[in-house]
DODO-332083 format. One line per 8 residues: number of its first residue (from 1); their letters; for each residue x, y, z of N, C-alpha, C, O, CB. Coordinates in steps of 0.05 Angstrom, whole numbers, plus 5000, padded with zeros to 4 digits. Each point is the difference from the previous one (the first is absolute). Glycine has a CB too. Layout:
<atoms>
NUM> A> X/Y/Z/X/Y/Z/X/Y/Z/X/Y/Z/X/Y/Z  ...
</atoms>
This chain:
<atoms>
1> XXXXXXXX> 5017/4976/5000/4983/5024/5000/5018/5025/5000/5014/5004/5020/4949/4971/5005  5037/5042/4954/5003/5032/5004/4987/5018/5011/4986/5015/4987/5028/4978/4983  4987/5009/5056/4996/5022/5010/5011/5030/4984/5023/5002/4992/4977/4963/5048  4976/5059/4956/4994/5010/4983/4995/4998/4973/4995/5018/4984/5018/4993/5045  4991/4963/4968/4989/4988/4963/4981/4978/5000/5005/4979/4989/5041/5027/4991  4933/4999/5030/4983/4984/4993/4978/4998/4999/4992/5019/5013/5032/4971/4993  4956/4998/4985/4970/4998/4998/4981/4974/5016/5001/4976/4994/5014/5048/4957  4969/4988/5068/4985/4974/5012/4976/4996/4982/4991/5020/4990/5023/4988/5061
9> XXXXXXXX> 4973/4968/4943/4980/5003/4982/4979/4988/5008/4989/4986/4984/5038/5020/4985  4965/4997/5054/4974/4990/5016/4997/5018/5032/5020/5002/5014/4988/4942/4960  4974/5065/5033/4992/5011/5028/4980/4994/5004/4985/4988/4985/5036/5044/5017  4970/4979/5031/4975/5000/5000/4985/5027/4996/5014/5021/5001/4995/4941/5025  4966/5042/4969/4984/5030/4993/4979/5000/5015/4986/4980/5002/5023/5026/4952  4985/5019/5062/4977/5008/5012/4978/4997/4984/5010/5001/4977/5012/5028/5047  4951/4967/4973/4981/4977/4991/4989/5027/4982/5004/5024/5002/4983/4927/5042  4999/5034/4940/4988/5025/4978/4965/5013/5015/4987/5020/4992/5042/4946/4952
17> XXXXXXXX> 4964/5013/5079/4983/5025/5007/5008/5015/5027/4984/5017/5006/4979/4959/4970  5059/5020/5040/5008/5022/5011/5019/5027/4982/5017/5016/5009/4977/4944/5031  4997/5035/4937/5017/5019/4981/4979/5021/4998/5001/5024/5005/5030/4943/4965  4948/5016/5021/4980/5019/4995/4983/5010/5020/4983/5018/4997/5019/4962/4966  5003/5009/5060/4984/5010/5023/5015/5022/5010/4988/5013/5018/4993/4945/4995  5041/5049/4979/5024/5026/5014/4999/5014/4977/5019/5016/5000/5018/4962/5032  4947/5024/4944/4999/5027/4974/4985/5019/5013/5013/5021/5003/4986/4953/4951  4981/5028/5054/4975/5020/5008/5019/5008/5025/4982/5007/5015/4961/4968/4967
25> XXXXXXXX> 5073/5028/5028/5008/5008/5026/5021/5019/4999/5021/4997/4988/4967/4964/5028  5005/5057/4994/5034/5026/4996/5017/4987/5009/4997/4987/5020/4991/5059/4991  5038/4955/4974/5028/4999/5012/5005/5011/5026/5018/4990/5013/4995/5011/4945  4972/5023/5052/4999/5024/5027/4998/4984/5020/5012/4999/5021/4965/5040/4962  4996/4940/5001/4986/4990/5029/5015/4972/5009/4997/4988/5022/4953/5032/4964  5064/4975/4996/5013/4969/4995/5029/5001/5016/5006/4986/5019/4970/5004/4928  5035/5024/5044/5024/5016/5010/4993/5014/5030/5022/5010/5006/4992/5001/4941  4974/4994/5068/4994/5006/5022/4998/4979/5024/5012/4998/5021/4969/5036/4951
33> XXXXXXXX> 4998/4950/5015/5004/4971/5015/5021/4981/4993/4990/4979/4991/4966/5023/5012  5063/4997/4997/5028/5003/4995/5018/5009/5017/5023/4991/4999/4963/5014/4967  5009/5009/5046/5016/5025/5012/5009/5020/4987/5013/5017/5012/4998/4956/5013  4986/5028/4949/5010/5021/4994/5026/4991/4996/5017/5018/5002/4953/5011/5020  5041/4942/4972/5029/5006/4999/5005/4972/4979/5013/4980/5008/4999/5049/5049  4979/4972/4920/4992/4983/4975/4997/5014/4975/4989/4988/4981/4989/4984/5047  5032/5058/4970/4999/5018/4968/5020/4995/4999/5018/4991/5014/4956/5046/4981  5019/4971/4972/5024/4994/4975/5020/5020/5002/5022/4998/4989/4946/4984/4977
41> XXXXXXXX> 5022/5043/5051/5015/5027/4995/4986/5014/4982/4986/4990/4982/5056/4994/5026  4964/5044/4997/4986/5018/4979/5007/5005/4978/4987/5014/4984/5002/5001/5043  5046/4969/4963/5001/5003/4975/4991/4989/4977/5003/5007/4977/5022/5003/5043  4959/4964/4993/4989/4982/4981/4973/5016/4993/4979/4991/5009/5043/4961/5010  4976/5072/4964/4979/5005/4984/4987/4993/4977/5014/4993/4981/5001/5029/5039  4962/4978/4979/4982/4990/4971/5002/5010/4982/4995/5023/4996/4979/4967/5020  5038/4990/4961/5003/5006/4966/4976/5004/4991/4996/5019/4986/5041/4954/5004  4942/5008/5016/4973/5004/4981/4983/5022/5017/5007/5014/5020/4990/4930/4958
49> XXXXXXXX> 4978/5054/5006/4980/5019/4997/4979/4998/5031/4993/5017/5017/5012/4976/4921  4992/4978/5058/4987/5003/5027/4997/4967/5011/5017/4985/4993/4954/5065/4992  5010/4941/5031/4992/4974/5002/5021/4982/5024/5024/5006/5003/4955/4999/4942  5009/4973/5071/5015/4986/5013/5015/4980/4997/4993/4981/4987/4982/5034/5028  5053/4985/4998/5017/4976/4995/4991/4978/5025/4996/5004/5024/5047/5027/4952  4956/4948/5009/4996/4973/5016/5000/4978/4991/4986/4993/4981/4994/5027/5039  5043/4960/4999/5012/4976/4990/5020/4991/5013/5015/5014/5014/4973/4998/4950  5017/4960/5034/5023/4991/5014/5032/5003/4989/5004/4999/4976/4959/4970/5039
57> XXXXXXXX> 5056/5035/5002/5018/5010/4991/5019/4982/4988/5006/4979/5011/4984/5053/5017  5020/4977/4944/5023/4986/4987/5023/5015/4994/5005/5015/4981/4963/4958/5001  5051/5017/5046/5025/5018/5009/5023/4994/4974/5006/4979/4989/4984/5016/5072  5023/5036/4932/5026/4996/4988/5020/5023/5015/4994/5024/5003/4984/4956/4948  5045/5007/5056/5028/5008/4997/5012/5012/4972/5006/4986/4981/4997/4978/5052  4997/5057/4968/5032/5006/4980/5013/5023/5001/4993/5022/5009/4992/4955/4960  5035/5016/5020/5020/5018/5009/4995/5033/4982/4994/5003/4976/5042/4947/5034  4968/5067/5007/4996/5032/4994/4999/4998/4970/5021/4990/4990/5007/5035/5051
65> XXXXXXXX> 4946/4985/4938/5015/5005/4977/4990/4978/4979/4994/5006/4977/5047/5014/5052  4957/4956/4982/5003/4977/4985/4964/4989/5005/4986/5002/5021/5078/4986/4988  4928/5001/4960/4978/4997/5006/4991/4963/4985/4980/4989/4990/5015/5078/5014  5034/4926/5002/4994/4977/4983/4986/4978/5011/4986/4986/4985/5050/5026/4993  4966/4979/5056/4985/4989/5013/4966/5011/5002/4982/4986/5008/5067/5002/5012  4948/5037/4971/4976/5014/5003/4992/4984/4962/4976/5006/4994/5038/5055/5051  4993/4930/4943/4992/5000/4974/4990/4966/5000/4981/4992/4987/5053/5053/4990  4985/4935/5041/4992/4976/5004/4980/4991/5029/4994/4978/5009/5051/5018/4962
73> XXXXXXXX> 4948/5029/5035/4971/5002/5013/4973/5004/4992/4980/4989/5008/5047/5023/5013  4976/5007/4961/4981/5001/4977/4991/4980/4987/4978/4994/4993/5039/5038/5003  5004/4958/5001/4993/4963/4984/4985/4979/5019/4981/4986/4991/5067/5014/4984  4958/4999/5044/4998/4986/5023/4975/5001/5014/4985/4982/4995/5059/5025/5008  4951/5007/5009/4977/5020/5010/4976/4984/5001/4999/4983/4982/5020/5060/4997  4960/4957/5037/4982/4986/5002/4973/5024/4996/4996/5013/5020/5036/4947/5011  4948/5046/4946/4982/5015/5002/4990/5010/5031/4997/4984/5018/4997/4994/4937  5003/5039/5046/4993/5014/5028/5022/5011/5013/4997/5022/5011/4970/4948/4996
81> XXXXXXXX> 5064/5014/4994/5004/5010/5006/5024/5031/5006/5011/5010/4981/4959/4943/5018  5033/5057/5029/5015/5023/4994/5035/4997/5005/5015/4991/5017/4937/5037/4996  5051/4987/4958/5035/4990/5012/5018/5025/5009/5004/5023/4991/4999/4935/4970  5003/5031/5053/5018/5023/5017/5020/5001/5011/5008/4986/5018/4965/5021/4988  5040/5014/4981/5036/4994/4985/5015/5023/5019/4998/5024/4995/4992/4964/4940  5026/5001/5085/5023/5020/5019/5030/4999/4980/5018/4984/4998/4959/5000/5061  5015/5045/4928/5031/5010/4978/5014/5017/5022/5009/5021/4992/4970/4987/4950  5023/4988/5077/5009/5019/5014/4996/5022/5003/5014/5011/5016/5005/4969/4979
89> XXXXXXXX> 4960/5037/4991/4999/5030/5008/5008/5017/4979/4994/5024/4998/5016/4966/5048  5006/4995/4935/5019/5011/4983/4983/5027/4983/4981/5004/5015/5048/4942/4981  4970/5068/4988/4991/5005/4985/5014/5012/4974/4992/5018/4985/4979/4978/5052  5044/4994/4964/5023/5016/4976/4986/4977/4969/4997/5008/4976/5068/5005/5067  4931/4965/4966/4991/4989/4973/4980/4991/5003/4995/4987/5020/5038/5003/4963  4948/5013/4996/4956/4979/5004/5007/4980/4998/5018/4992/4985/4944/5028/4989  5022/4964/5046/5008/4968/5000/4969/4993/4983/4996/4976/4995/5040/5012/5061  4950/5027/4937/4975/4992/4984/4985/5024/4988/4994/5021/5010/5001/4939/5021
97> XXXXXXXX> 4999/5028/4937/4983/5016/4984/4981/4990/4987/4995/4976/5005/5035/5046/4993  4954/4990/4981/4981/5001/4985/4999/4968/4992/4982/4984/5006/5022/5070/4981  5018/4938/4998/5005/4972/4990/4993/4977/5019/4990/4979/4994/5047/5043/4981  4971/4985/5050/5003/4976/5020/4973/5009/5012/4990/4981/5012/5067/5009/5000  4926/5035/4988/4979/5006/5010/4975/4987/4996/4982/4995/5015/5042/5038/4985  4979/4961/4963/4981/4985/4990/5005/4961/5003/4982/4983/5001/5012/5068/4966  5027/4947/5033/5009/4966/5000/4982/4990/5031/4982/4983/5003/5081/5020/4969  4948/5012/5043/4976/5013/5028/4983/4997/5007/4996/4989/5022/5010/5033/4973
105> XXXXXXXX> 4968/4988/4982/4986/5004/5005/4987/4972/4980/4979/4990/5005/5030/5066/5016  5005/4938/4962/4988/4971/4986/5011/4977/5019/4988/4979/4994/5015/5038/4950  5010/4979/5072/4999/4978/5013/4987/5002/5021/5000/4980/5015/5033/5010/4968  4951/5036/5024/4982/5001/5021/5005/5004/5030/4982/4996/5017/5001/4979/4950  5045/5034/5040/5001/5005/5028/4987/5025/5003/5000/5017/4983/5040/4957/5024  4950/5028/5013/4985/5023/5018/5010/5036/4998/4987/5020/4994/5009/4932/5042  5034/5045/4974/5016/5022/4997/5033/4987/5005/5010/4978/4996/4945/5060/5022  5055/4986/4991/5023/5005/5004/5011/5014/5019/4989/5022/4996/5006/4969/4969
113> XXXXXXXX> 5023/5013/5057/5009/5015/5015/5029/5003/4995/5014/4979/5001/4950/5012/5027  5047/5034/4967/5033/4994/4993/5016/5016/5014/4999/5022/4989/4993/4967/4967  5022/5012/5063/5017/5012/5016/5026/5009/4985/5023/4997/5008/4956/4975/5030  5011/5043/4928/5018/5001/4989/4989/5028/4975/4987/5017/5012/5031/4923/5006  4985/5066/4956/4987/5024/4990/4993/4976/4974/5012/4978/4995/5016/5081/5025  4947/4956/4967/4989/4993/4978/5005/5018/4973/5016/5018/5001/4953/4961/5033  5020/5016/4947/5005/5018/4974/4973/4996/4989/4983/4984/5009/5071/5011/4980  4943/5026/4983/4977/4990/4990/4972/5018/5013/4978/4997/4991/5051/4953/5002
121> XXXXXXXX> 4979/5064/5026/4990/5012/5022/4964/4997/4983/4987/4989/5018/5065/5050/5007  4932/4964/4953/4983/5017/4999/4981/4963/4988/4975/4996/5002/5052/5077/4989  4990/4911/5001/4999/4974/4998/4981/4999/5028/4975/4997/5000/5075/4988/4970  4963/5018/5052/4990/4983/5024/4964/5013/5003/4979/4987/5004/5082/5009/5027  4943/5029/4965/4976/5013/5002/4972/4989/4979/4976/4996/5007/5062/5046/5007  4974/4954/4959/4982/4994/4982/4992/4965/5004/4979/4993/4989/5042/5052/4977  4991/4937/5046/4999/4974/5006/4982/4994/5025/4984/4982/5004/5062/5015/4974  4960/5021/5037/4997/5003/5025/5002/4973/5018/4988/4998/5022/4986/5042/4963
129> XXXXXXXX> 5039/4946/5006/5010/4974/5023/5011/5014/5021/5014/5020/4997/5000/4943/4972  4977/5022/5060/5009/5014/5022/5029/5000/5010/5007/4981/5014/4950/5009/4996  5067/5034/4983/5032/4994/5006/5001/5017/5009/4990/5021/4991/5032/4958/4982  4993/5019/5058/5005/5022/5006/5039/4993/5000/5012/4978/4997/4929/5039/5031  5068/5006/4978/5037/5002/4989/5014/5029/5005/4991/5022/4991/4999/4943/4965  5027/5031/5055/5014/5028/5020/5009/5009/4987/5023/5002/5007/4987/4988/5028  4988/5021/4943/5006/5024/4979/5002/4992/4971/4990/4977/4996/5036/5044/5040  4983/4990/4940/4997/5005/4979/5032/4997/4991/5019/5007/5014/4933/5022/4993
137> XXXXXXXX> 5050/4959/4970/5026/5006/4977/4994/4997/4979/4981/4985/4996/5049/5002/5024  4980/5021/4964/4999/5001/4973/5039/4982/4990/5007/4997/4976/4946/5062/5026  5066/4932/5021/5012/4981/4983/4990/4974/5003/4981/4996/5015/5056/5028/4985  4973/4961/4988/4990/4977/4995/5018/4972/5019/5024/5005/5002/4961/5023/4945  5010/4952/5063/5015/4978/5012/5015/4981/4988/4994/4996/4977/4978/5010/5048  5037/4988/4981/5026/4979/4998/4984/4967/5012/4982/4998/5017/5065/5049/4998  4968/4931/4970/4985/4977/4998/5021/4980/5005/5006/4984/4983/4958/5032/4986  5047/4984/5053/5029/4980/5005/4996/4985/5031/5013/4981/5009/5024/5057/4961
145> XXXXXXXX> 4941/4977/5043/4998/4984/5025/5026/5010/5020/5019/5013/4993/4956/4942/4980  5018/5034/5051/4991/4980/5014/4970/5005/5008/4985/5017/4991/5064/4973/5024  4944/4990/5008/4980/5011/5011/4979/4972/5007/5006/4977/4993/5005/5075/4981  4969/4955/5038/4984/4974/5015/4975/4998/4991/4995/5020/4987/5027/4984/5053  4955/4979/4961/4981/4999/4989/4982/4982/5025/5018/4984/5004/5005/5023/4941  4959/4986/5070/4985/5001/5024/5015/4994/5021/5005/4976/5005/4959/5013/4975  5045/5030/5034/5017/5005/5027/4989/5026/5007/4990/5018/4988/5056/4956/5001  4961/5019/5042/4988/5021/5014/5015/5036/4996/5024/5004/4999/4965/4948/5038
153> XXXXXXXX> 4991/5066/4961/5016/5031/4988/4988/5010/5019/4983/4992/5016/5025/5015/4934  5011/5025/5044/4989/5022/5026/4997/5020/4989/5022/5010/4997/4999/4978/5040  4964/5024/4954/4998/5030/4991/4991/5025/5025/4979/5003/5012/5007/4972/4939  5033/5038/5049/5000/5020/5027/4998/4991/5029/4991/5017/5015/4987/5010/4954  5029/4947/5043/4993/4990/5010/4980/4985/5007/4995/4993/5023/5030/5029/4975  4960/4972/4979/4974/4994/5001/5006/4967/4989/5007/4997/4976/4965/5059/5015  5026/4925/5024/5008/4971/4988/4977/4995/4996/4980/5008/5011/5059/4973/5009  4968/4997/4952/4983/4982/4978/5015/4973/4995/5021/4996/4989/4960/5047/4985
161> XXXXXXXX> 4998/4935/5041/5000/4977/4985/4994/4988/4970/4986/5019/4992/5010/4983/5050  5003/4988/4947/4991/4989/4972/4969/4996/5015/4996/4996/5024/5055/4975/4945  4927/5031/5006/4974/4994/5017/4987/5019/5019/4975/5000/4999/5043/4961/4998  4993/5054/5021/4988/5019/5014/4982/5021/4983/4999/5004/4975/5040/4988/5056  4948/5019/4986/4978/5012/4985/5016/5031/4996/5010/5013/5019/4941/4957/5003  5049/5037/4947/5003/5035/5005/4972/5009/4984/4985/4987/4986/5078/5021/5010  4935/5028/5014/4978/5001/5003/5007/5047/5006/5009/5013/5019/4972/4910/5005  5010/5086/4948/5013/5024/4998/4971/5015/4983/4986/4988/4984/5077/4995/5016
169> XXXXXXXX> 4932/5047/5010/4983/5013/4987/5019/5021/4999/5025/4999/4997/4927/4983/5016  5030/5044/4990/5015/5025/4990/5012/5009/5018/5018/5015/4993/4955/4998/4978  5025/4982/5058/5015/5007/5021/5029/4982/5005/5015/5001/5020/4937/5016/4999  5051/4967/4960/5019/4975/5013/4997/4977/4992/4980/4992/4987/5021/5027/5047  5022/4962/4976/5011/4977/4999/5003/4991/5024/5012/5011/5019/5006/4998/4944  4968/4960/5039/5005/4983/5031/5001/4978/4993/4995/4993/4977/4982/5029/5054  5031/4956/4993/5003/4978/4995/4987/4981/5021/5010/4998/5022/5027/5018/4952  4938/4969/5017/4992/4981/5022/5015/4978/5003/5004/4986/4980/4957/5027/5014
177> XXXXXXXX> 5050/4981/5034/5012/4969/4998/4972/4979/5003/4981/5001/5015/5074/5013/5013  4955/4958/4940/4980/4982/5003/4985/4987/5027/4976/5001/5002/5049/4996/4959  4988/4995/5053/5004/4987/5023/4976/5029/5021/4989/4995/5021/5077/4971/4965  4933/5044/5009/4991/5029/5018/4974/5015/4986/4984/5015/5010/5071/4996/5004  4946/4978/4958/4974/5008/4985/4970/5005/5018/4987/5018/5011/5039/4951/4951  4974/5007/5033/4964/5004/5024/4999/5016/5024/4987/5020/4998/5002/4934/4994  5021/5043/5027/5006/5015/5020/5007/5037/4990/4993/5018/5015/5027/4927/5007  4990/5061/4957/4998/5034/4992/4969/4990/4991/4979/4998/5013/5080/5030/4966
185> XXXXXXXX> 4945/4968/4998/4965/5002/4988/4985/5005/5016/4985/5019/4995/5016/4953/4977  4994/5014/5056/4978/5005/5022/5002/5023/5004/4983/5017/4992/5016/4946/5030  5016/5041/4988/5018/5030/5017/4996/5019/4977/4995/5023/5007/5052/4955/5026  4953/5020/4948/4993/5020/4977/4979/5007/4996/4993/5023/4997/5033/4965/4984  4958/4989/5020/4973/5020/4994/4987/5011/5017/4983/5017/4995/5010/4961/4975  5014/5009/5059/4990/5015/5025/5004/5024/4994/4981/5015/4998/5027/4955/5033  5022/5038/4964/5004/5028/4994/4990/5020/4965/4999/5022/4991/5044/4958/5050  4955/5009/4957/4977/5005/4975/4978/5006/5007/4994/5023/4993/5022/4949/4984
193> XXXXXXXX> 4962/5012/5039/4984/5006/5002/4989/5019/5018/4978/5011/4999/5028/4954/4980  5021/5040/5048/5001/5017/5019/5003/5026/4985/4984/5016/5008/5034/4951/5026  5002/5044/4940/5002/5015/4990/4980/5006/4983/5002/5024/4994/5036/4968/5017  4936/4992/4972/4977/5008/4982/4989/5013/5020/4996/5023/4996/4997/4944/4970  4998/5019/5066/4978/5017/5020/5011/5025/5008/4985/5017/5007/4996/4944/5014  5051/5044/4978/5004/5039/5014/5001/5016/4966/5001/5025/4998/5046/4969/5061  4951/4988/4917/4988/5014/4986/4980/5015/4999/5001/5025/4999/5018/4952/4992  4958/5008/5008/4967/4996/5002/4995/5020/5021/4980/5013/4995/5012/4935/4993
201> XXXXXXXX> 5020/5058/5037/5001/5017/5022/5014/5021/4996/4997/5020/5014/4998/4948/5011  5023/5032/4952/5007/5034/4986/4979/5011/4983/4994/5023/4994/5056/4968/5001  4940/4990/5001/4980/5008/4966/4978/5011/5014/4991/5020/4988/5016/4939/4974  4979/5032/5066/4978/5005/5007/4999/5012/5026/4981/5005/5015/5007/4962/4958  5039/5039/5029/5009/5027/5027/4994/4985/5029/4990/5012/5019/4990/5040/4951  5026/4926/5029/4995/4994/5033/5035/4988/5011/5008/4994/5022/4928/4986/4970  5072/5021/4990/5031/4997/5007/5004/5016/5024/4998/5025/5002/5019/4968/4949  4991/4985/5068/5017/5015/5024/5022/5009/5002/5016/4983/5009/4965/4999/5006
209> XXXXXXXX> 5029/5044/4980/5036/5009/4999/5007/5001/5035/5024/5001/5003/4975/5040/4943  4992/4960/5070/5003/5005/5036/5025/4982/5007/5007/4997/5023/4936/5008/4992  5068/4984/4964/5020/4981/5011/5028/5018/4990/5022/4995/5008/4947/4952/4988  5022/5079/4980/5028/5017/4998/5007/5015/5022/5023/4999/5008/4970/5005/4946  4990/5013/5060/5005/5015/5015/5014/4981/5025/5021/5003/5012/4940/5031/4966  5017/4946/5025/5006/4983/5035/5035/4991/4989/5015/5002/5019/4920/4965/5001  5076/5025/4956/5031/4994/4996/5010/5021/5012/5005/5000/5024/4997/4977/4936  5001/5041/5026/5009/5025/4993/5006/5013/5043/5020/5012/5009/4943/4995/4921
217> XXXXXXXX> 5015/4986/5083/5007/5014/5023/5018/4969/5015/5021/5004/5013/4928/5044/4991  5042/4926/4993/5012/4984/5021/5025/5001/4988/5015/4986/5013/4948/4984/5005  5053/5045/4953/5029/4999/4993/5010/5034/5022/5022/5010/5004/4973/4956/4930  4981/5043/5074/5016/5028/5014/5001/5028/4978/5013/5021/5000/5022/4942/5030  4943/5025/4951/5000/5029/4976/4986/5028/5028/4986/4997/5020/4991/4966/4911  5034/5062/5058/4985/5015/5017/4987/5018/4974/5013/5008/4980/5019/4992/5073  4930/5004/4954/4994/5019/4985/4992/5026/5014/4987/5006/5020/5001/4958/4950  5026/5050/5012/5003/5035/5006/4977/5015/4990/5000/5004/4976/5051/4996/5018
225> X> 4929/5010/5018/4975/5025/4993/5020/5009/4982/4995/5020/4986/4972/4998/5059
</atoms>
C-alpha cells in the first residue's frame, strides 16, 4: 500500500433516506445541534445559482494544484453522490471546470465541495449543480498526482469520512458523521420547528423580546435616562 497513492473502492454511505430527510433543513439549524463546531469554514462559498447540497461523501486527496485524482473520481462516483476534494486551500491553479462540470453532472453525483479554486466561473451558474469552492482561477491544473481517493479528509478542521453525510445551502458547508445521522436529524427539526413558532410570533406580534433587556442587566449593562 502507498500511502498517499491510492484509491479505496468500496465504503460505507449514510442511507438515501436520511439524505433526503436532512434537504428541507437549514444548514443554521443542523450546524447548531452540532455545537457549532462541524463547518466547512467560510471559504467554502457557492459556485451555483441556488438550491441544496445533499449526499454522502466521496473523499479525495490531492496534492495543491493537481486535479488528476479529482478526474478518477468523476469516473468512479456513485450517482448521488458528493465528492469532496481537500487541494489544500491552494488557489493559484482550478482543480475543476466547465469540462469536468458536465462529465459531473452526467454521471450524476449530487455536487461537489472543493477546498481548492474552480474556473469556468459562469459555467457553474448556468448548470447550477450544487459546488461550492474557496475561490476562483482562471489557470488551469496539472495531472501527475499524488493523492487519495476514500480516506478520511479535513477541510478547515472540519473531518469527513467517505459516506458521511455533507449537506450545504447558501450559508455554508457541513458535515454529518454517518454513525451520528439520526440523532442530529431529531435535534434538527426540534430546532426547526422551535424556530417556524418565534417566526409565526414575529409575524403576529406576540413575540416576547423581555429576555433582551433581563440579559443585558444580569451581564451588569447600566441604562442611562
Amino acid at each position: 500500500m502507498t500511502v498517499g497513492f491510492r484509491i479505496k473502492k468500496t465504503w460505507e454511505r449514510i442511507s438515501p433516506d436520511l439524505v433526503d430527510a436532512f434537504k428541507p433543513l437549514p444548514v443554521a439549524n443542523v450546524g447548531d445541534c452540532m455545537s457549532r463546531m462541524f463547518a466547512g469554514g467560510n471559504a467554502l462559498r457557492p459556485m451555483h445559482k441556488d438550491g441544496v447540497l445533499a449526499g454522502p461523501a466521496f473523499t479525495v486527496l490531492t496534492r495543491p494544484g493537481d486535479n488528476l485524482m479529482l478526474h478518477k473520481a468523476i469516473d468512479i462516483a456513485s450517482p448521488g453522490d458528493v465528492i469532496v476534494v481537500d487541494g489544500g486551500g491552494d488557489l493559484t491553479n482550478s482543480l475543476f471546470g466547465e469540462m469536468m462540470l458536465m462529465q459531473a453532472i452526467k454521471r450524476g453525483v449530487a455536487g461537489l465541495v472543493l477546498n481548492g479554486a474552480v474556473r469556468d466561473r459562469d459555467a457553474f451558474l448556468d448548470h447550477n449543480l450544487p459546488v461550492f469552492a474557496a475561490g476562483v482561477s482562471h489557470r488551469g491544473p496539472y495531472k501527475d498526482g499524488p493523492g487519495e481517493i476514500g480516506f478520511p479528509i479535513s477541510l478547515y478542521g472540519m473531518r469527513i469520512n467517505p459516506g458521511d453525510l455533507i449537506l450545504g445551502d447558501c450559508d455554508g458547508v457541513l458535515c454529518v458523521p454517518k454513525e451520528e445521522a439520526e440523532t442530529v436529524l431529531e435535534a434538527s427539526r426540534q430546532k426547526k420547528a422551535a424556530e417556524d413558532k418565534q417566526m409565526a410570533a414575529i409575524a403576529d406580534g406576540s413575540i416576547d423580546r423581555s429576555w433582551v433587556d433581563k440579559a443585558l442587566t444580569d451581564k451588569g449593562c447600566e441604562f442611562i435616562d
